[in-house]
N, C-alpha and C positions, 0 to 999 in steps of 0.2 A: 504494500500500500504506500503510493507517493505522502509528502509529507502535506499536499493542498487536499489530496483525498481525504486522510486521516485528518485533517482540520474540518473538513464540511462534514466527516460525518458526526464528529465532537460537536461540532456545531447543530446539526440536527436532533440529536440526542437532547443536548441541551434546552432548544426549540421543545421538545417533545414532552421531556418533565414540566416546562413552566405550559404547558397544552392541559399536562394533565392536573385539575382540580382534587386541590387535598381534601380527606375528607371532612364533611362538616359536622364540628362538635355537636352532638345532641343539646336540644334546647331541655331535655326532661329524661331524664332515669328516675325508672319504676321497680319498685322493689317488695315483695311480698314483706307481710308481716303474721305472728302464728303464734299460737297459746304453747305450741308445743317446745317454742323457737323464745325464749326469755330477752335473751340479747335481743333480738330483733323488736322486741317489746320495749327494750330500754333505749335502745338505738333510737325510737320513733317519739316516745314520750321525749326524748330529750333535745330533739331536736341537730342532732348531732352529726350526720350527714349534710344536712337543710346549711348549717353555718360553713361546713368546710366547702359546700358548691356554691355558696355564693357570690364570690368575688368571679367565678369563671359562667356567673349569670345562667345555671344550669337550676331547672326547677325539681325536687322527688317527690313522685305520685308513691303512694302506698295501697297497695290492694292486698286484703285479706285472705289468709290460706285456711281452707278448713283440714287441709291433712297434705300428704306426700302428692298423692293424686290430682289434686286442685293444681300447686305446683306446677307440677309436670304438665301438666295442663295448660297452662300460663305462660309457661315457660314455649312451650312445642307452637303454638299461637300465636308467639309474641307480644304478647302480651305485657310482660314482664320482663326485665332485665335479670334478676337474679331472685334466685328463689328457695325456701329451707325445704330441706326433705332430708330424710333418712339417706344412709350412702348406698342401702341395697336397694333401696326404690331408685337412686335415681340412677343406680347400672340397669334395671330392668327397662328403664325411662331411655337409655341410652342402646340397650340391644335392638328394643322395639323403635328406632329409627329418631328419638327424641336427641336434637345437637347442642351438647351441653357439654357444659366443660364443670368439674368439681373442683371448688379453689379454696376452700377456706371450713375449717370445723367451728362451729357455736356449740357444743356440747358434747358429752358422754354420759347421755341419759341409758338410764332401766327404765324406758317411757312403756313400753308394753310387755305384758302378762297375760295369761286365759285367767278369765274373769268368771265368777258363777254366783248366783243370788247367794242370801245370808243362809236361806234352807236348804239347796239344791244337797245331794248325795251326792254328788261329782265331787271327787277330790283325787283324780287321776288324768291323763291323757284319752286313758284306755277306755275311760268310761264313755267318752265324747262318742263313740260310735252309734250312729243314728241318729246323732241328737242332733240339735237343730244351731248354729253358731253363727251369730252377726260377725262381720267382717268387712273392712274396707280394705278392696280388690287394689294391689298397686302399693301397698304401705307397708313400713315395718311389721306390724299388727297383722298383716295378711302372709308376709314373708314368716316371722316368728310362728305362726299358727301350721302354714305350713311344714317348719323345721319340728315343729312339735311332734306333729303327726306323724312326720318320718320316724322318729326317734320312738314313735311307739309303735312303730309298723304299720303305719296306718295310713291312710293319703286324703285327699279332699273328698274323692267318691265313699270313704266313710263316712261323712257327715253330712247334713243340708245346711251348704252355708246359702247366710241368710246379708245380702248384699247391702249392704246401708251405709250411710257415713257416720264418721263416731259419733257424733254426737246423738245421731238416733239410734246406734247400735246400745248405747247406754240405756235408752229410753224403752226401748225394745226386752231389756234385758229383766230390767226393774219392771217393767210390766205384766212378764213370765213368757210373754209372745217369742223369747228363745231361749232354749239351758245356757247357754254361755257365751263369752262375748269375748274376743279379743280386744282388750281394751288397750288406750290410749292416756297420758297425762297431760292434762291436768282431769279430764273426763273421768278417768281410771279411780284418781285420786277423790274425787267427788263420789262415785258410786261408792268406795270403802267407807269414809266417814260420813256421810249423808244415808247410805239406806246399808249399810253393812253386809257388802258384797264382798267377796273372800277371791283372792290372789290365788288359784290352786296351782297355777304351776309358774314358776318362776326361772329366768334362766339369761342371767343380765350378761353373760358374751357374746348371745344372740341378738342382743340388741344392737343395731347397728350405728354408727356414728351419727351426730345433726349436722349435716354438712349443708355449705352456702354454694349455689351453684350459679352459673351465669348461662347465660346463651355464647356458644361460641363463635357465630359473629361480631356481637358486642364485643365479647372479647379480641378478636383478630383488630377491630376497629376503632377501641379505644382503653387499650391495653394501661393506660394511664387515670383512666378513671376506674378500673377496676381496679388499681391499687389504691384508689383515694376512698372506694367503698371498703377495702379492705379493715385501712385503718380506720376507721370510722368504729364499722365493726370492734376492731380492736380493743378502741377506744371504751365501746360502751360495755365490751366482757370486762374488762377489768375495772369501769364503773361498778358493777355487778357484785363482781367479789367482795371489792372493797366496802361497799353500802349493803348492804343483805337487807335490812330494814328496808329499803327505798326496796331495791327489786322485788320483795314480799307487795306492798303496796301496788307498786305497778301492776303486778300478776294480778291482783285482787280486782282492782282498779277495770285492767281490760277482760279478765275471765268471768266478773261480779259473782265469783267463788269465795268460798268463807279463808279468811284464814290458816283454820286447821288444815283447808281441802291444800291452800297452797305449801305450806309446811309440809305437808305431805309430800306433795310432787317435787319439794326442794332439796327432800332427801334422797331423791333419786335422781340428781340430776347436777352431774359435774362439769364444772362452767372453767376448769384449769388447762384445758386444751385450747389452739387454736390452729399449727400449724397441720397443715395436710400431708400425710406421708406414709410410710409403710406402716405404722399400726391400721390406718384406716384400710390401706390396701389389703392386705390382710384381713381385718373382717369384713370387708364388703365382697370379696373373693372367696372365702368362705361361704357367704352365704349364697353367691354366684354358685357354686357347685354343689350347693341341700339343693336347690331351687331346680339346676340340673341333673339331679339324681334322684329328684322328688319329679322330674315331669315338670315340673311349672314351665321350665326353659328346655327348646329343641336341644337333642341328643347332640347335634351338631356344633352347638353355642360357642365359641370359643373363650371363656369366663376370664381367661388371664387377656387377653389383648381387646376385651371390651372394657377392663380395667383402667389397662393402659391408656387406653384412648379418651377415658372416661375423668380420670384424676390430672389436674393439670398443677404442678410445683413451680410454676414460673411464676406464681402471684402469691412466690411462700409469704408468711405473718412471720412476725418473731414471735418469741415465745414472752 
């Protein structure tokens, strides 16, 4: 290449870049918010995203999550820029074609358990067969029930699950209209001390991480304000810790749950975590192959490289 060639086509190139339009910063990021999800509750009471966007004149919508599913839901739609779910809902969210990226943990809850009224004779796995069991399709709660079942040899065509979202799956339960309920916290935590529902089976490694997830567009396109959602985040977990008082109120405040019910959920739910990384991979891979050895997920699945693809470290938190 002469050296006038090699100058026009420098020059064309360069022509080319200022052709191409950078992209333009969102006027608005949208970000769920969820009873299950504490931080997220504290992050919104306080305003604390809303201050760090607004010198860059960017406005945040809040839209209400009732569970993992909603999320995903939200998320797959666009709806939403980032959203809380469980880490095994949202590989399953990710195998079934939903483009998301997992960046950031808000918790290490024991949010779900199988749930059965104060009378019921259920106080095993084993018993559940035939029985009837509320469950939201898509959530920890649905993933847990199904590892359960494995674990007593039993699969979903044991039982008549009975499809609802937690909050009626509670309502359902207490009413007798089904023996048992995969339950959900702060819900979970209300059926116990409110109408004296019993915890029969328990099994908090199953419980999957609260992971903060994004769309990975959003993220391909403004890699810089997912780090500024991050800290944010950040920010309002370790308001959390540090105030336990104030987070009790909060919870109360947006759940209109009793105190006791939030005490309760507060002892199942560890807020010392943030960065994302191989402990999550690990149980969210885990529960990728009960899910595939239990049928939920094709025989074919590949559970480590939907992982992969699925946890992104490039937007680590410190700890």
């Amino acid at each position: 290449m002469t050296s006038i060639t090699r100058r026009l086509a420098l020059a064309a190139l360069a022509v080319a870049a200022l052709a191409t339009p950078a992209l333009a910063q969102p006027k608005e990021i949208r970000l769920d918010y969820a009873t299950y999800n504490p931080v997220s509750l504290v992050l919104k009471e306080r305003g604390t995203l809303e201050k760090a966007l607004e010198a860059d004149g960017i406005k945040v919508r809040w839209v209400f999550s009732a569970g993992s599913n909603k999320a995903l839901e939200f998320l797959n739609a666009g709806s939403i820029d980032f959203g809380s779910t469980a880490g095994a809902a949202a590989l399953i969210g990710k195998i079934n074609g939903n483009p998301i990226k997992s960046i950031y943990v808000y918790s290490r809850p024991e949010w779900t358990a199988l749930v059965t009224g104060a009378k019921s004779e259920i106080t095993k796995v084993a018993d559940l067969k035939g029985k009837r069991v509320a469950v939201t399709r898509g959530t920890d709660p649905h993933i847990f029930l199904v590892r359960a079942l494995a674990d007593a040899k039993l699969t979903e065509k044991d039982v008549k699950l009975v499809l609802l979202q937690h909050a009626d799956g509670r309502l359902a339960l207490e009413r007798g209209d089904v023996d048992a309920w995969a339950g959900l916290d702060p819900l979970m935590a209300a059926a116990e001390v409110e109408s004296g529902a019993k915890l029969f089976y328990r099994k908090p490694e199953d419980n999957t991480w609260g992971i903060l997830n994004t769309r990975e567009a959003f993220a391909a396109e403004n890699p810089a304000l997912v780090r500024k959602v991050i800290a944010a985040y950040e920010e309002a977990r370790r308001y959390a810790l540090a105030n336990p008082v104030e987070l009790k109120k909060i919870l109360v405040d947006y759940t209109k749950l009793s105190e006791p019910v939030i005490e309760r959920q507060l002892t199942r739910t560890d807020l010392t975590h943030s960065a994302i990384g191989q402990a999550q991979i690990d149980s969210i891979t885990a529960a990728g192959i009960a899910l595939k050895d239990a049928g939920v997920l094709p025989a074919a699945t590949d559970v480590k490289a939907a992982v992969d693809s699925l946890i992104d470290r490039g937007f680590l938190a410190t700890n």
